[in-house]
N, C-alpha and C positions, 0 to 999 in steps of 0.2 A: 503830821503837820509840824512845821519849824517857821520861823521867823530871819531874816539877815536885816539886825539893826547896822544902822548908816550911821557915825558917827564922824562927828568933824577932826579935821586932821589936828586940832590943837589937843585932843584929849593925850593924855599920857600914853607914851611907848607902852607902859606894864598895863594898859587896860585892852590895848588891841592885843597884846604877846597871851593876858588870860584866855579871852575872846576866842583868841584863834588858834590857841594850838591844847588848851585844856578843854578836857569833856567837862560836861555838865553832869553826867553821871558818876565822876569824880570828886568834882568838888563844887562848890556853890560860888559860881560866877561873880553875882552880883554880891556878896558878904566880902571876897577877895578885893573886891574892885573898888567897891564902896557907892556902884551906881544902885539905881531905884526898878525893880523890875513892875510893870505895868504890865497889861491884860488885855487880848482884844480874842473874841470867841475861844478863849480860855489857853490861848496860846501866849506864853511869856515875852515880851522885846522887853528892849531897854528905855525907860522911860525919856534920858536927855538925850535921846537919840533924834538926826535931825528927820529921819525916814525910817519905817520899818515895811519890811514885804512880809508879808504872810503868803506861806507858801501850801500848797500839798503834796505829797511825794504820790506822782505816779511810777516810778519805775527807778529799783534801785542794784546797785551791781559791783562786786569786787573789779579793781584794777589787777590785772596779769601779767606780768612781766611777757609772757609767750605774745603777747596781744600787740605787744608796743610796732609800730613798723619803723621806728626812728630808736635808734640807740642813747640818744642826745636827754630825753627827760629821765632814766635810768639812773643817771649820775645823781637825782633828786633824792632817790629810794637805795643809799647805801646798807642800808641794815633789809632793804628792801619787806618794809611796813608800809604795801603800797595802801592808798587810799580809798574810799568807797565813791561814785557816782551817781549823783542822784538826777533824776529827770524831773521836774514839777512843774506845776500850776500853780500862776498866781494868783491869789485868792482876792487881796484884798491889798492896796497900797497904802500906809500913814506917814502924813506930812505933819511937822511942829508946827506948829504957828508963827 
């Protein structure tokens, strides 16, 4: 179970650069950030977030370079650290007030 908080485009560049490209099994997101992390069925969002989905991962899978049929998103993956895909269900939508 994961969360994609929605945050407005005015927040700082270094809060969506943490967000999106550091793991959370790294480093502590919201202590970097200086946002408030909030709880919903024991999954973490971001509390000044203007939406949060709550997801479930039904089906999860390495990207393969063998797999691409376009050479074109290749150039993404120089060090070719390709990334994982997840399939889910959405659980639960939260709107801010």
């Amino acid at each position: 179970v994961f969360n994609v908080s929605v945050l407005t485009e005015s927040a700082p560049f270094e809060v969506f650069k943490q967000f999106g490209f550091c793991s959370g099994r790294d480093t502590d997101k919201f202590r970097e950030t200086g946002l408030t992390p909030a709880y919903e069925d024991g999954v973490p969002y971001v509390a000044e977030a203007d939406s949060a989905i709550i997801c479930r991962v039904l089906y999860q899978s390495e990207l393969k370079k063998s797999e691409f049929l376009s050479p074109e998103p290749l150039s993404n993956y120089p060090k070719e650290d390709f990334h994982r895909v997840y399939i889910c269900e959405i659980k639960k939508v939260l709107k801010a007030d």
